[in-house]
C-alpha positions as CSV (number, residue, x, y, z in Angstrom):
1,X,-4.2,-9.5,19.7
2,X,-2.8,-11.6,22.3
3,X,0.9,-12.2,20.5
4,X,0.8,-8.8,19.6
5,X,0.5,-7.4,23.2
6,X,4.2,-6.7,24.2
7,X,3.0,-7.1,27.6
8,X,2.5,-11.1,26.9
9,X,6.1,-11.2,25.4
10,X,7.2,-13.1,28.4
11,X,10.9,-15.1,28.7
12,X,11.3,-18.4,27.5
13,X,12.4,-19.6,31.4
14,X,9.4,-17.8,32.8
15,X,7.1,-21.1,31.2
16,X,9.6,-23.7,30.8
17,X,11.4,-23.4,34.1
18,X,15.2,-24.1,34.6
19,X,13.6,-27.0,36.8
20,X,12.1,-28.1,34.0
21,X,15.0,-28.1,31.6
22,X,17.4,-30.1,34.7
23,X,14.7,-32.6,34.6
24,X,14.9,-32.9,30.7
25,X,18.6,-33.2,30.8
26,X,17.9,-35.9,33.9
27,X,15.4,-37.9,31.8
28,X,17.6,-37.4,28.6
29,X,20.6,-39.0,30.3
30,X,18.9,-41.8,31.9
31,X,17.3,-42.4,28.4
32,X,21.2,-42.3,26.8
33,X,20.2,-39.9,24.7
34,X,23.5,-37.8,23.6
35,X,24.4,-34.1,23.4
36,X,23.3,-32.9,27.1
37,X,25.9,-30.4,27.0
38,X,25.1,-28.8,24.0
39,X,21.3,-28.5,24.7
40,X,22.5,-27.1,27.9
41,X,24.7,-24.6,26.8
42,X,21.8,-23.2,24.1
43,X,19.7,-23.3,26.9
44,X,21.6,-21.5,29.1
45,X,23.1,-18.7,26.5
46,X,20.3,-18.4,24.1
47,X,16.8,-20.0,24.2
48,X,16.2,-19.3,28.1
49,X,16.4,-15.9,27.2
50,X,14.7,-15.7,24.4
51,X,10.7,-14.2,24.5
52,X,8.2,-16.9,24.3
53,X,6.3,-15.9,21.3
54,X,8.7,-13.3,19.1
55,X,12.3,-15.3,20.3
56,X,10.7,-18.7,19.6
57,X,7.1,-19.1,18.3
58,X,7.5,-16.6,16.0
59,X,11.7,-17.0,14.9
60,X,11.8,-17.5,11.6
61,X,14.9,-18.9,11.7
62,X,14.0,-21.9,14.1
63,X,11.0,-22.4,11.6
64,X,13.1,-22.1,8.3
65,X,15.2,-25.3,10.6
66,X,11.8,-27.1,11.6
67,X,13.2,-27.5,15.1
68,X,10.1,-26.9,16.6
69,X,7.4,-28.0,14.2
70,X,9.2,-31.8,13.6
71,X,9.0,-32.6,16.9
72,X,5.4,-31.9,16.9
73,X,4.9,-33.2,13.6
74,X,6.5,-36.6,14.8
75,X,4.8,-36.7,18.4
76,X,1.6,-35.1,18.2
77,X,-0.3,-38.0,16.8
78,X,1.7,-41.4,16.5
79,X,-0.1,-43.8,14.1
80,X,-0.2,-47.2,16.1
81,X,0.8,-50.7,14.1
82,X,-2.4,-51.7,15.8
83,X,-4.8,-49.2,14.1
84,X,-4.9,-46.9,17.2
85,X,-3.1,-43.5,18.0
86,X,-1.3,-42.4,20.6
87,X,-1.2,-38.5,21.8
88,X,1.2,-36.6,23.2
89,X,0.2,-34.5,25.8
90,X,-0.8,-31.2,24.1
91,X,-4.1,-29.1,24.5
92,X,-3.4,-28.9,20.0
93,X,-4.9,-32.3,19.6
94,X,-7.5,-35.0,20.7
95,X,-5.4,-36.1,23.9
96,X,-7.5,-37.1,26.8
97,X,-5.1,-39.2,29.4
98,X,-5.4,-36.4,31.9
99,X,-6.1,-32.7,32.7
100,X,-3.8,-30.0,31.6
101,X,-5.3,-27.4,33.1
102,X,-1.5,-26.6,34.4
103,X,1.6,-26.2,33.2
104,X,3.0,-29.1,36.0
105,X,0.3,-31.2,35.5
106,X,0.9,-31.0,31.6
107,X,4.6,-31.0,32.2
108,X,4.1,-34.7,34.4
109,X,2.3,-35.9,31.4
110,X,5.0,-35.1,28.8
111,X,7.6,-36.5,30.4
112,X,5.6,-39.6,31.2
113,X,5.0,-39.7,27.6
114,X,8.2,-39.2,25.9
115,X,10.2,-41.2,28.2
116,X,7.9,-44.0,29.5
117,X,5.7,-44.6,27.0
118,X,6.2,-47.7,25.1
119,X,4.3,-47.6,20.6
120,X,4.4,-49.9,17.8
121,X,4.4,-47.8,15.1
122,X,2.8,-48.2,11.9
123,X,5.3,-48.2,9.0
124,X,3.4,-47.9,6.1
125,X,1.4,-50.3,3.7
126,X,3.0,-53.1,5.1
127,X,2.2,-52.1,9.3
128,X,3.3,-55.4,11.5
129,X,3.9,-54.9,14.8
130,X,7.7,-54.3,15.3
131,X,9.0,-54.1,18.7
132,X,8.0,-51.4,20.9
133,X,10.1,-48.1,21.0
134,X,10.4,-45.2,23.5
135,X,8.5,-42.6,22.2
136,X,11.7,-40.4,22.0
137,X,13.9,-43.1,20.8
């Protein structure tokens, strides 16, 4: 009922803040990650505008593209080398390194762990532990 009240059908920027996409780029750069200018001009011409839940949750095209559900296939629950998982920040899984009872104080969180946090993944049958990658490496 919610997603179906038009009422809820809320921009894109109205949740994820223009702030919050400069700090992306921000991190993204610092992180040498490539193809800021891109992302920023989707951003600014398309996905900002979009509605949350029928311009993005619900756009069968992004879906048909897996740009949102890889990500969150990938992140949600890394498999540690050492047996353990790691969490992304995410109220959609067993994360408990903090409260997200907000969207800063999840947004903190996020970018902590995409950027800063350091895993070992597991690769398979034969899980050693490799060197430790960024998260969004």
């Amino acid at each position: 009922k919610f997603i179906q009240d038009p009422a809820n059908h809320i921009p894109l920027n109205r949740i994820f803040t223009d702030e919050m996409f400069n700090q992306l780029c921000s991190e993204m750069e610092r992180q040498s990650i490539g193809g800021i200018d891109d992302v920023s001009m989707f951003w600014r011409k398309d996905f900002s505008r979009r509605s949350a839940i029928l311009g993005f949750l619900q756009d069968k095209e992004l879906g048909l593209k897996r740009l949102a559900s890889m990500p969150d296939r990938m992140t949600n629950t890394i498999n540690l080398s050492a047996g353990a998982t790691c969490m992304r920040p995410t109220v959609v899984n067993a994360y408990d390194g903090g409260t997200l009872d907000s969207i800063d104080s999840w947004w903190r969180q996020w970018k902590k762990f995409m950027f800063y946090t350091e895993v070992q993944i597991a690769t398979g049958k034969n899980t050693k532990a490799d060197e430790s990658v960024g998260v969004c490496k």
